[in-house]
N, CA, C and O atoms as a GROMACS GRO file, in nm:
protein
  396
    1UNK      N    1  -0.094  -0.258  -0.924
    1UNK     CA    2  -0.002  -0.147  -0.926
    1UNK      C    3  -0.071  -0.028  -0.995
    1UNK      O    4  -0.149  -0.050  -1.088
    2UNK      N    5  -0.037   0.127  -0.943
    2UNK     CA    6  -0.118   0.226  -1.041
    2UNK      C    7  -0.003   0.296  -1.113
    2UNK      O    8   0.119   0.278  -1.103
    3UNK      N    9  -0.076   0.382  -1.190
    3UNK     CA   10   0.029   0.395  -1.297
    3UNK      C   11   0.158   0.458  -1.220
    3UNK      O   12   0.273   0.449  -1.264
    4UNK      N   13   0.120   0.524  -1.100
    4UNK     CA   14   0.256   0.625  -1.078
    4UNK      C   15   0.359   0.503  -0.998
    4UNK      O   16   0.441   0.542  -0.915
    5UNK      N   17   0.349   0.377  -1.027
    5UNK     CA   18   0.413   0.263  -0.951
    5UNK      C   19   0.347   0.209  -0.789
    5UNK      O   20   0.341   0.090  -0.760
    6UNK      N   21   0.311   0.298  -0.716
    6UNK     CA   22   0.277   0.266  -0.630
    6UNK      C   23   0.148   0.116  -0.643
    6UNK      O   24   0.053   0.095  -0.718
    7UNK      N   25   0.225   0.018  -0.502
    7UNK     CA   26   0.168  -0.062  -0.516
    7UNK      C   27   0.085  -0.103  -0.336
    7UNK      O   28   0.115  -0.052  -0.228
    8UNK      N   29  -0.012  -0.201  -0.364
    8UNK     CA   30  -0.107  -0.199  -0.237
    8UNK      C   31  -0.160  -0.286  -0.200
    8UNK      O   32  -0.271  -0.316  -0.244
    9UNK      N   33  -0.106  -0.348  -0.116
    9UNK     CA   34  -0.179  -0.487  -0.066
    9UNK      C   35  -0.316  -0.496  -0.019
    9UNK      O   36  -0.382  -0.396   0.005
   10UNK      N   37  -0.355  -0.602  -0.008
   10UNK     CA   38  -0.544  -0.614   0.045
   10UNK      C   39  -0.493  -0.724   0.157
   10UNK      O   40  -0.414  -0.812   0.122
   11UNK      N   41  -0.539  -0.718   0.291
   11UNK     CA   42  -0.545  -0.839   0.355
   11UNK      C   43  -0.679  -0.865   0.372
   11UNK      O   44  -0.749  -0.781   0.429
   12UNK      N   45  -0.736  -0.991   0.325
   12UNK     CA   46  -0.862  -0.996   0.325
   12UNK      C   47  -0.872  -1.120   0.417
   12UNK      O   48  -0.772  -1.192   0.422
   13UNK      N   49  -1.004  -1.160   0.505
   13UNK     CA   50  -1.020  -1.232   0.608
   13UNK      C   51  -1.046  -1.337   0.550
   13UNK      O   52  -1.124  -1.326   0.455
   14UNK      N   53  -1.001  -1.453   0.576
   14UNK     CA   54  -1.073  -1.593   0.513
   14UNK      C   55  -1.193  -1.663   0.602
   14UNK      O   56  -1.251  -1.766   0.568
   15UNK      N   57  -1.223  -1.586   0.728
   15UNK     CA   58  -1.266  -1.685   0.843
   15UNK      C   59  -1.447  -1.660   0.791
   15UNK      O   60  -1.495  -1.570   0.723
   16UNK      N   61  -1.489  -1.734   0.830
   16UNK     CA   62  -1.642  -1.724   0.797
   16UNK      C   63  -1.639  -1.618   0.939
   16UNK      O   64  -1.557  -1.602   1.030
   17UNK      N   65  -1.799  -1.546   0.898
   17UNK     CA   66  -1.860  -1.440   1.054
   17UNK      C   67  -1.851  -1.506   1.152
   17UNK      O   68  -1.807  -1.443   1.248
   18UNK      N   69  -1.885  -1.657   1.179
   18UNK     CA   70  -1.861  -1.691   1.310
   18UNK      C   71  -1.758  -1.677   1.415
   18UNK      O   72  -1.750  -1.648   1.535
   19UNK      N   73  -1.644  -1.726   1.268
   19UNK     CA   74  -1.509  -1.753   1.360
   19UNK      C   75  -1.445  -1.627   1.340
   19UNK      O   76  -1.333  -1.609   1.388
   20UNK      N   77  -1.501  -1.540   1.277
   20UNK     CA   78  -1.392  -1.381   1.284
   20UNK      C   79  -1.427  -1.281   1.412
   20UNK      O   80  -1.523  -1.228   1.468
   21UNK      N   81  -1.311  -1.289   1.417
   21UNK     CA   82  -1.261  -1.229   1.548
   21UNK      C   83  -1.203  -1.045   1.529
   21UNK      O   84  -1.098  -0.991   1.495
   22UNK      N   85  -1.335  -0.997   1.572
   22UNK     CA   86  -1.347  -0.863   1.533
   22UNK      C   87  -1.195  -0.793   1.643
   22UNK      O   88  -1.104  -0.730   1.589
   23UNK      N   89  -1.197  -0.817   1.768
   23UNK     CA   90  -1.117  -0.711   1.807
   23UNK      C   91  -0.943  -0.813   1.820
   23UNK      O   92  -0.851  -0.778   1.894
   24UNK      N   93  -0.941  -0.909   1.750
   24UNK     CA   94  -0.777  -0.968   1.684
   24UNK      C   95  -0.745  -0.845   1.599
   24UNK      O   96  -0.649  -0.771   1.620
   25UNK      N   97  -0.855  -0.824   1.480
   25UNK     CA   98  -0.834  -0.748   1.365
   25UNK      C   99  -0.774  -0.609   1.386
   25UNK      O  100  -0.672  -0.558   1.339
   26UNK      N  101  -0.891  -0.551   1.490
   26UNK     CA  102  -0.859  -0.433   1.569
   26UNK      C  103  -0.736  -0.414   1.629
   26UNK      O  104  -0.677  -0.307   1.645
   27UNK      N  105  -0.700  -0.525   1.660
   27UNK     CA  106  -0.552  -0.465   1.751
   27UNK      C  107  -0.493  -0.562   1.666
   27UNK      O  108  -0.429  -0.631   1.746
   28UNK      N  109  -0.473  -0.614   1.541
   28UNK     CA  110  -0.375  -0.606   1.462
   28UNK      C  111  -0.303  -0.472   1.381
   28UNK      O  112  -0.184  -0.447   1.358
   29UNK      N  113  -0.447  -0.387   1.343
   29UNK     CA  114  -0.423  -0.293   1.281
   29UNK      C  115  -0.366  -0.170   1.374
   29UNK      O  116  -0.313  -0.072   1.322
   30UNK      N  117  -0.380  -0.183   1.498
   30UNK     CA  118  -0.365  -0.094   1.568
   30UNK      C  119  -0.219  -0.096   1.606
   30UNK      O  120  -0.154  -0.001   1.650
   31UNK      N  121  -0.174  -0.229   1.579
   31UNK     CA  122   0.011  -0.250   1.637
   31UNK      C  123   0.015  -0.234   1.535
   31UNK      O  124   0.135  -0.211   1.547
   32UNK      N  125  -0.006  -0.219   1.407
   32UNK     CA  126   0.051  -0.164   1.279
   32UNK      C  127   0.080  -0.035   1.256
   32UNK      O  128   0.182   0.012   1.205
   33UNK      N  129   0.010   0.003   1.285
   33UNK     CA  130   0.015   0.136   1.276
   33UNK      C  131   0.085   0.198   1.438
   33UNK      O  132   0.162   0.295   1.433
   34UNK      N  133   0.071   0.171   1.497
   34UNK     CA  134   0.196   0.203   1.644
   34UNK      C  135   0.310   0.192   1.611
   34UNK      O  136   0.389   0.284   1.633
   35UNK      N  137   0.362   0.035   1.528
   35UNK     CA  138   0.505   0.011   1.525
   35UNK      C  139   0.570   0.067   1.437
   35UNK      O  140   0.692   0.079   1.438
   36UNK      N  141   0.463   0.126   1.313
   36UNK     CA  142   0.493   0.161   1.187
   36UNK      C  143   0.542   0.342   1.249
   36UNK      O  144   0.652   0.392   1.228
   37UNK      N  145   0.440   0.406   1.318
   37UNK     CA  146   0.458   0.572   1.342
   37UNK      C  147   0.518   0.593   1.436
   37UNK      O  148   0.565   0.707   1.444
   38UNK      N  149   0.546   0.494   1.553
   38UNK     CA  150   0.601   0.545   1.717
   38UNK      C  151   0.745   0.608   1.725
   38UNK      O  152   0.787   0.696   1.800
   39UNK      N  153   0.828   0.516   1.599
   39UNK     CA  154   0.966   0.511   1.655
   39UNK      C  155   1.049   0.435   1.755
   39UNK      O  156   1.169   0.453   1.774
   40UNK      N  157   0.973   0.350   1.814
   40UNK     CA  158   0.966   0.302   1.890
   40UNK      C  159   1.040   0.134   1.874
   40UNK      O  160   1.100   0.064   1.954
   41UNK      N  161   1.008   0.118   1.757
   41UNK     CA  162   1.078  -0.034   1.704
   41UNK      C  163   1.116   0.047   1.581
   41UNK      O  164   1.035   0.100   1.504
   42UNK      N  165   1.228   0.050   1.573
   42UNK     CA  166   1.304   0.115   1.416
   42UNK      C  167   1.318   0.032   1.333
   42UNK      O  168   1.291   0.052   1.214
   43UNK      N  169   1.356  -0.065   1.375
   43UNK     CA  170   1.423  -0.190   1.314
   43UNK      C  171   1.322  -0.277   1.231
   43UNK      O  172   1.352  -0.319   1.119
   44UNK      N  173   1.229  -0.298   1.278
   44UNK     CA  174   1.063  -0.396   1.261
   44UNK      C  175   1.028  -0.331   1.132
   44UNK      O  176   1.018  -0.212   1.161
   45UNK      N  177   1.004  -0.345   1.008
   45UNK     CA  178   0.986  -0.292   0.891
   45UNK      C  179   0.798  -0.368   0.901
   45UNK      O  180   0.754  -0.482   0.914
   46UNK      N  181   0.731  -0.223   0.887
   46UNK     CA  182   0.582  -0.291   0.930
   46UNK      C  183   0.496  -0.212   0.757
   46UNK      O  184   0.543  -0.119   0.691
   47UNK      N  185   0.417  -0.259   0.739
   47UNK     CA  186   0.342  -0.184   0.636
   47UNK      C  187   0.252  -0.082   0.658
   47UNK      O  188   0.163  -0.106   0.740
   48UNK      N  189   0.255   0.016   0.611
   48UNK     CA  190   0.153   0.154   0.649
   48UNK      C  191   0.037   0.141   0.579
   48UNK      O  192   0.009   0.158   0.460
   49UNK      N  193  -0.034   0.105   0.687
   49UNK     CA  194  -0.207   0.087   0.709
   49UNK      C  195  -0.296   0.227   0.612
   49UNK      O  196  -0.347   0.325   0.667
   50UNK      N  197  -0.297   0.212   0.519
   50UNK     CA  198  -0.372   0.325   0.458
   50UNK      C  199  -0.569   0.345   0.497
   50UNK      O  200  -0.620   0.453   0.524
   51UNK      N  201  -0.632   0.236   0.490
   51UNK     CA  202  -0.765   0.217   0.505
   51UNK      C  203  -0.805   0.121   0.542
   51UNK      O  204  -0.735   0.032   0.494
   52UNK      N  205  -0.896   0.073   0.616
   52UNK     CA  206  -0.961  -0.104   0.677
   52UNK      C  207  -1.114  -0.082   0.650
   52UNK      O  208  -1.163   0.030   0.641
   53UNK      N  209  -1.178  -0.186   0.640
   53UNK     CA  210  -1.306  -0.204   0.660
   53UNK      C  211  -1.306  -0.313   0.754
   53UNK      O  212  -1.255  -0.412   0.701
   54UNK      N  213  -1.352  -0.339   0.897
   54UNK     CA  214  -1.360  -0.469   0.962
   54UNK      C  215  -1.502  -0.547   0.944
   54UNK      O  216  -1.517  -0.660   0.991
   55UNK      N  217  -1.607  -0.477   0.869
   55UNK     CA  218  -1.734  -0.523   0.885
   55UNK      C  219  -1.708  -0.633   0.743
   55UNK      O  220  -1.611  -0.631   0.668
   56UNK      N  221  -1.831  -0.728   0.737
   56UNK     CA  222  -1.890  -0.782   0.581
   56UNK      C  223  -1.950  -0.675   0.526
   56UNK      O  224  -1.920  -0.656   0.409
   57UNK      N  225  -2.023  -0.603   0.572
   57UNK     CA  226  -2.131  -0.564   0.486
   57UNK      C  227  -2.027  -0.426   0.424
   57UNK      O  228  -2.039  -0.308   0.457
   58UNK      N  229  -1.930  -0.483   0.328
   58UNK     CA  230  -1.877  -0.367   0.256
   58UNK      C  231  -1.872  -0.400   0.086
   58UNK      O  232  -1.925  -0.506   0.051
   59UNK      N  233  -1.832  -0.344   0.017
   59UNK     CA  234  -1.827  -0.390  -0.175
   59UNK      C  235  -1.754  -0.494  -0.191
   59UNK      O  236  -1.765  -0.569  -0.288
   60UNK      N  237  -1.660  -0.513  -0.085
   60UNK     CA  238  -1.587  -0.616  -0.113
   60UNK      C  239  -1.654  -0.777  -0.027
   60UNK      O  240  -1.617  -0.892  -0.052
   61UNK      N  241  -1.734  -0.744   0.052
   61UNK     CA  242  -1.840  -0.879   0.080
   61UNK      C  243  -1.745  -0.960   0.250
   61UNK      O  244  -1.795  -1.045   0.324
   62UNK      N  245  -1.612  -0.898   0.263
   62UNK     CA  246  -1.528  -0.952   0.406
   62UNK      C  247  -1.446  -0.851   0.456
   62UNK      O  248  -1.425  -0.753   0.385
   63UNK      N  249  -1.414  -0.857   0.530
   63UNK     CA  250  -1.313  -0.738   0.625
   63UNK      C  251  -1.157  -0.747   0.559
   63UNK      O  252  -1.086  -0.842   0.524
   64UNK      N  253  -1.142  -0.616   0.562
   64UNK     CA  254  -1.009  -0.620   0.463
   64UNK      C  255  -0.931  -0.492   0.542
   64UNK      O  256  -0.975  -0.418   0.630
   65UNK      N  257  -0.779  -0.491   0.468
   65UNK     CA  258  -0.760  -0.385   0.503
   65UNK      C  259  -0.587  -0.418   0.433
   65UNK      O  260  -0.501  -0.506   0.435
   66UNK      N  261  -0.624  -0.214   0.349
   66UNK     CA  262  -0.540  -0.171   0.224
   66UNK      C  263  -0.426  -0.089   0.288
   66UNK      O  264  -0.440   0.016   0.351
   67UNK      N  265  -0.297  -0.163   0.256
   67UNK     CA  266  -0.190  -0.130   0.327
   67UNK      C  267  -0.036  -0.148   0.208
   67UNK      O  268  -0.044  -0.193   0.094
   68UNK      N  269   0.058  -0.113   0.256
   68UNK     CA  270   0.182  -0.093   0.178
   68UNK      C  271   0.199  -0.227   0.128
   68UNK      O  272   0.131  -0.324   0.162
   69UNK      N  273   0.304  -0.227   0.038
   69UNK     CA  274   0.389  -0.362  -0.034
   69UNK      C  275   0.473  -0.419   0.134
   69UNK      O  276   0.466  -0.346   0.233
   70UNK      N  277   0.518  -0.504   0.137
   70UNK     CA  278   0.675  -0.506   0.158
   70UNK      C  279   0.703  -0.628   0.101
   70UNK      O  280   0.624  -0.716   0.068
   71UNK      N  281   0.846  -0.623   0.089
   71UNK     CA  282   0.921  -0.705   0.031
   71UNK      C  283   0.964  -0.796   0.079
   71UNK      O  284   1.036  -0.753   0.170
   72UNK      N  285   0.968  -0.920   0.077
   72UNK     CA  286   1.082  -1.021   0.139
   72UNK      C  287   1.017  -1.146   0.166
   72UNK      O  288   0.919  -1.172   0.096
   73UNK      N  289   1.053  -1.230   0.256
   73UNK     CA  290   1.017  -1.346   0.279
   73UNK      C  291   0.923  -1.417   0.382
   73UNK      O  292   0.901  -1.352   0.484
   74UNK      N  293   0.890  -1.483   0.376
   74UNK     CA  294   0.794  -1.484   0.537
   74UNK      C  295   0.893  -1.593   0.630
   74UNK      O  296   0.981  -1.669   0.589
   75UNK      N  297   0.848  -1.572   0.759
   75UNK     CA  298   0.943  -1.602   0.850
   75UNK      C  299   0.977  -1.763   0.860
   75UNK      O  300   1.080  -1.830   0.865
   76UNK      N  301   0.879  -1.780   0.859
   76UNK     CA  302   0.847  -1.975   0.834
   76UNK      C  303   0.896  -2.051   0.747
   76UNK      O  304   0.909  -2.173   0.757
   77UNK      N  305   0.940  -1.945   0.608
   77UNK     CA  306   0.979  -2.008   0.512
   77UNK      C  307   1.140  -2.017   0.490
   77UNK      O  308   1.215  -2.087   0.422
   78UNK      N  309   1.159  -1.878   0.610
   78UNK     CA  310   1.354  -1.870   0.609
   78UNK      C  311   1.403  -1.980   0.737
   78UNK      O  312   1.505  -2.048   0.737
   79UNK      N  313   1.294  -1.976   0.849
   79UNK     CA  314   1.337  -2.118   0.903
   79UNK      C  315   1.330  -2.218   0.855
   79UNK      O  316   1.442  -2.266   0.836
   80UNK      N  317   1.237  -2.288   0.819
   80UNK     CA  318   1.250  -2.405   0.726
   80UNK      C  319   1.317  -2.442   0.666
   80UNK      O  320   1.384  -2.543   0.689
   81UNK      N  321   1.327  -2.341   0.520
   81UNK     CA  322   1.413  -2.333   0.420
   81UNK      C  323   1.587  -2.300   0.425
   81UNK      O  324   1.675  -2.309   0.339
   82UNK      N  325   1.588  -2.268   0.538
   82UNK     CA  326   1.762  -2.245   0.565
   82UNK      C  327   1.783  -2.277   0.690
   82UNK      O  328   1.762  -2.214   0.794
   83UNK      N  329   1.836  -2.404   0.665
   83UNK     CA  330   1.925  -2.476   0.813
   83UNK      C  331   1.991  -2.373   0.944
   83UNK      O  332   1.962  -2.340   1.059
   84UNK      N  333   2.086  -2.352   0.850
   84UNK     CA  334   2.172  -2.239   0.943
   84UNK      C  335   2.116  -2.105   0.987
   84UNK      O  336   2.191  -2.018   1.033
   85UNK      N  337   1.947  -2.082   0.968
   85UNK     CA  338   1.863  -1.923   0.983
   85UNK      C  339   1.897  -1.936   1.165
   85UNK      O  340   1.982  -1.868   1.222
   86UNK      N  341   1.807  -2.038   1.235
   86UNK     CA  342   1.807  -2.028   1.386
   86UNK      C  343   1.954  -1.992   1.441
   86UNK      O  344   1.983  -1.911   1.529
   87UNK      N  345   2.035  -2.073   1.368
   87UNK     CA  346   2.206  -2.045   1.397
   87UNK      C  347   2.230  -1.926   1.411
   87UNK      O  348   2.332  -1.929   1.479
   88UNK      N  349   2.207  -1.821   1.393
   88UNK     CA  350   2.211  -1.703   1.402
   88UNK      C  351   2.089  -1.646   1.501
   88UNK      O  352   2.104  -1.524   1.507
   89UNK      N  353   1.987  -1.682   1.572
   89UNK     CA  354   1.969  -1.624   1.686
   89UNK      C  355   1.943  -1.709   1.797
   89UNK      O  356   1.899  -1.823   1.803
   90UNK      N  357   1.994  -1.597   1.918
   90UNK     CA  358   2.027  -1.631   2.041
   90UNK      C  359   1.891  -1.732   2.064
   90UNK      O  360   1.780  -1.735   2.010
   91UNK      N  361   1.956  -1.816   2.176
   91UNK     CA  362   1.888  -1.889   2.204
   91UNK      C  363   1.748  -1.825   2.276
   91UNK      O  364   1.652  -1.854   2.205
   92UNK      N  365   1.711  -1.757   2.381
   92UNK     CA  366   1.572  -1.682   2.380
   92UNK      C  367   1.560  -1.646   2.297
   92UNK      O  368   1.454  -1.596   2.334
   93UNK      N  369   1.570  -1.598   2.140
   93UNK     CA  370   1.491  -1.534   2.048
   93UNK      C  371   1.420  -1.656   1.970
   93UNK      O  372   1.315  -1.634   1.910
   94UNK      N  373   1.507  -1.847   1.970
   94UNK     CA  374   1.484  -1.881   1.931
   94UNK      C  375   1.324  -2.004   2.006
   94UNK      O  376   1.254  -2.093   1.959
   95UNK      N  377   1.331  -1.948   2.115
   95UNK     CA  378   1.241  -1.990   2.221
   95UNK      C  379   1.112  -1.882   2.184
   95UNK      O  380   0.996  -1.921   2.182
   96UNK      N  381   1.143  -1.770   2.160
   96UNK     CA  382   1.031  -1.676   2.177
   96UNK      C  383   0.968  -1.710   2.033
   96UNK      O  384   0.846  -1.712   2.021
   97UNK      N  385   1.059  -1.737   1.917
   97UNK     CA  386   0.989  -1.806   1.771
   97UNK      C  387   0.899  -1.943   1.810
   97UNK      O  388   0.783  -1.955   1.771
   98UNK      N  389   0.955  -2.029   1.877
   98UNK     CA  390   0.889  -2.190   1.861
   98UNK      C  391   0.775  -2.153   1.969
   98UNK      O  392   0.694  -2.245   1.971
   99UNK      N  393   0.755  -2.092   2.022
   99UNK     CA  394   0.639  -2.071   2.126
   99UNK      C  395   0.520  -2.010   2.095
   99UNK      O  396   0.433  -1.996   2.181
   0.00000   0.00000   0.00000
């Protein structure tokens, strides 16, 4: 966190060079930043992509990339963890999750 509160996530790659998959990264960051500026999905609360490095050869030694907080839960853990979560969506939404 810096002093003026603002806070900043790192997603950093775990995959060794072999198995990293340069243009996943690329068009992860790229639907991030689409879904985040388009208007287009209002609803989809996405984090704003401030800076990436996709290479190794940076200070930090793996491909990263410095983006907003958000808050809340991850999705896997509200299905799991709460019986009644799927109960609440339609059955294609709950097809388009298990797939």
């Amino acid at each position: 966190m810096f002093a003026d509160g603002t806070e900043i996530a790192a997603s950093m790659s775990r995959q060794f060079r072999e198995r990293y998959n340069l243009h996943a990264r690329l068009s992860e960051i790229a639907t991030m930043q689409f879904v985040c500026t388009s208007g287009v999905y209002p609803d989809i609360v996405v984090p704003q992509v401030h800076t990436w490095d996709v290479a190794f050869a940076n200070p930090v030694g793996t491909p990263c990339i410095l983006m907003d907080v958000i808050r809340g839960r991850q999705f896997d853990a509200l299905w799991n963890d709460e019986p009644d979560f799927g109960a609440t969506m339609s059955e294609i939404q709950q097809v388009a999750v298990q797939s």
